[in-house]
C-alpha positions as CSV (number, residue, x, y, z in Angstrom):
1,X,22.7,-211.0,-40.0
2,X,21.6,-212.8,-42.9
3,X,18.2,-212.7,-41.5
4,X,18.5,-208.8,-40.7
5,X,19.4,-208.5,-44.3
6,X,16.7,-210.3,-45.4
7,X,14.3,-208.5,-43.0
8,X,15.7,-205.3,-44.5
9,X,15.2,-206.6,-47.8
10,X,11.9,-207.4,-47.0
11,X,10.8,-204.4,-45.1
12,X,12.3,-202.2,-47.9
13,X,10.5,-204.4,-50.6
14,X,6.9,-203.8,-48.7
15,X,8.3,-199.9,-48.2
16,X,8.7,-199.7,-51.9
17,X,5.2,-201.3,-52.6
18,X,3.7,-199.2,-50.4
19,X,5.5,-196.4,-52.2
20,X,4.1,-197.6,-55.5
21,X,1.2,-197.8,-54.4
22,X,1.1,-194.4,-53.1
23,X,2.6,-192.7,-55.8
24,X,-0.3,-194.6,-58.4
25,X,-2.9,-193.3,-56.2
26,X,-0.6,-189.5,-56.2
27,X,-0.6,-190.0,-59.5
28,X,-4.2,-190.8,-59.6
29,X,-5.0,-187.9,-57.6
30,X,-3.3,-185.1,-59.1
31,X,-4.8,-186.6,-62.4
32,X,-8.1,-186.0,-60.8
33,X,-7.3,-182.5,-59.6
34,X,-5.8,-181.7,-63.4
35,X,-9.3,-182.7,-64.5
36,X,-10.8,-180.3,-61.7
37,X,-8.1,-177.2,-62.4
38,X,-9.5,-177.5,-66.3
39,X,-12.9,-177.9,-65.3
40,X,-12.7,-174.8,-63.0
41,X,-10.5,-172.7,-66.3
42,X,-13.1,-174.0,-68.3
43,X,-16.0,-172.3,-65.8
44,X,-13.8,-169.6,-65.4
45,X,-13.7,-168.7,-69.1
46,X,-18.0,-169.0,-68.8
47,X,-17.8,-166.8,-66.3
48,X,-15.5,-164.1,-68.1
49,X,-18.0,-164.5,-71.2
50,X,-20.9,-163.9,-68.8
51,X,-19.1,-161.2,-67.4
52,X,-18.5,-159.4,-70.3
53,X,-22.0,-160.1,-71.4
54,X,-23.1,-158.1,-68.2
55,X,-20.7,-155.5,-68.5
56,X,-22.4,-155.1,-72.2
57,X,-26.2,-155.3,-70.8
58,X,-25.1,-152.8,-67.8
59,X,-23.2,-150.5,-70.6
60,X,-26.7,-151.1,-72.7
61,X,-29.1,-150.2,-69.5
62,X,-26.5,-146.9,-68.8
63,X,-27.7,-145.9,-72.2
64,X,-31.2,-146.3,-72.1
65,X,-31.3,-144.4,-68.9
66,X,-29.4,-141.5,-70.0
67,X,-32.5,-141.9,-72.9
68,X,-34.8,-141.9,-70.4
69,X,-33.7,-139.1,-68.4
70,X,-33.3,-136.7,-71.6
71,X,-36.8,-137.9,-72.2
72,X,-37.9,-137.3,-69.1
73,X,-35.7,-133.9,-69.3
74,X,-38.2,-133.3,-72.2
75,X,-41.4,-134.2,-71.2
76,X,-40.4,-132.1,-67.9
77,X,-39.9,-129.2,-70.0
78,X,-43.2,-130.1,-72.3
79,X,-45.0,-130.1,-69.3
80,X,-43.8,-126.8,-68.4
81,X,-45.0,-125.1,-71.9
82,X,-48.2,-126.4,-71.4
83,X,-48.8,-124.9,-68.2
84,X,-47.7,-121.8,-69.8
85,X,-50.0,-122.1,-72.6
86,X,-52.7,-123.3,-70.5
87,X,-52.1,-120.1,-68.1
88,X,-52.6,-117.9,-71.3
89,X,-55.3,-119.6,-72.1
90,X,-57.0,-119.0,-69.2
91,X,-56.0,-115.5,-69.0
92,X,-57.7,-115.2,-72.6
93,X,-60.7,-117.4,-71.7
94,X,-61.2,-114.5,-68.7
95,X,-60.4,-111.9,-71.3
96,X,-62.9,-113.1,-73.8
97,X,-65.6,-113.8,-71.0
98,X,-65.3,-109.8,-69.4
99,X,-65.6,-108.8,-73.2
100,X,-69.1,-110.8,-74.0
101,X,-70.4,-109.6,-70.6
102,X,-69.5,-106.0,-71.8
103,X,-71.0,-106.7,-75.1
104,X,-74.2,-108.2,-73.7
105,X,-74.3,-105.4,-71.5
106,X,-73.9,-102.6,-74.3
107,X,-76.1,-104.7,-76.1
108,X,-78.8,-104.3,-74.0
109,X,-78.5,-100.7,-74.1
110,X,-77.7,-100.1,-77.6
111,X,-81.2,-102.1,-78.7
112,X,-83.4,-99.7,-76.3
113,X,-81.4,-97.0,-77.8
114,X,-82.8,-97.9,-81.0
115,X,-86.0,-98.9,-80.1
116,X,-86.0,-95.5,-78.6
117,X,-85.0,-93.7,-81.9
118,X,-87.0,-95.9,-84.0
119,X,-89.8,-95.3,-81.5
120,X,-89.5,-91.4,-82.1
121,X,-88.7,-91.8,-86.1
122,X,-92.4,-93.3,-86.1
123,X,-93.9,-90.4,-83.9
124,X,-92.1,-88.4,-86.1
125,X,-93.6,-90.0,-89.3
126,X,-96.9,-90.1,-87.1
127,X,-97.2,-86.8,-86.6
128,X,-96.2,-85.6,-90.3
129,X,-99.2,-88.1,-91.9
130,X,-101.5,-86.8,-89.1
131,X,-100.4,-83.3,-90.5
132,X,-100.8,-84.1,-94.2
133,X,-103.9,-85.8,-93.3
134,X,-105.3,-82.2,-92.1
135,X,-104.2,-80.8,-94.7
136,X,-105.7,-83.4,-97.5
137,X,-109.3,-82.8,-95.8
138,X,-109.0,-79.1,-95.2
139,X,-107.9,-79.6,-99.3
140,X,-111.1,-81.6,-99.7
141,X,-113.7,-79.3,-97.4
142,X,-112.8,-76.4,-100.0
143,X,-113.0,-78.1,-103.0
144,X,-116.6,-79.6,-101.7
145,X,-118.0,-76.1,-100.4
146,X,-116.6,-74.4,-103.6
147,X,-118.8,-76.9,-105.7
């Protein structure tokens, strides 16, 4: 019995080693995972910075779209007052155009018009000097034969 005990003894000795053992390398282990959990909190707390960093860039892109859509809201309605201003410009351009041709028309006429009258102001004038001229040498025959 003696020898059972000591077999016991020696069984639960080793048992308790082995426990030892294990609960050193348990020990060891869960130190290892605490040094993982507060590597992992301390990447987690990166990531909620970086987060929050993107949530201010995405807020910050938002904004400048909403600029660029007013913008573009703008140019858009720009683009639309120039093609009314360019319409009524092109409806005076055809305007002015009819009014030259009408004028160069007219013009036309109105010159030969006045060529015309200045034409028959000369005949006019022609005929009076060939008039006085009779008159000046009818003046001059009798003033000659009366000498």
């Amino acid at each position: 019995m003696e020898e059972l005990l000591l077999k016991i003894l020696d069984g639960q000795a080793k048992t308790e080693n082995q426990l030892n053992s294990l609960r050193s390398e348990m020990k060891c282990e869960l130190h290892n995972i605490k040094g993982d959990i507060n590597n992992i909190k301390d990447e987690i707390f990166i990531m909620k910075g970086d987060m929050r960093n993107l949530q201010t860039d995405f807020s910050t892109i938002k904004g400048d779209m909403r600029n660029l859509q007013t913008d573009f809201s703008t140019i858009k309605g720009d683009m639309k007052n120039l093609q009314t201003d360019f319409s009524t410009m092109k409806c005076d351009i055809k305007e002015i155009k009819t009014a030259v041709f009408r004028i160069e028309k007219h013009q036309e006429e109105t010159i030969v018009g006045m060529l015309l009258h200045v034409k028959k102001q000369v005949d006019q004038k022609d005929y009076q000097i060939k008039v006085l001229n009779q008159r000046l040498f009818d003046v001059e025959v009798k003033t000659e034969t009366s000498q």
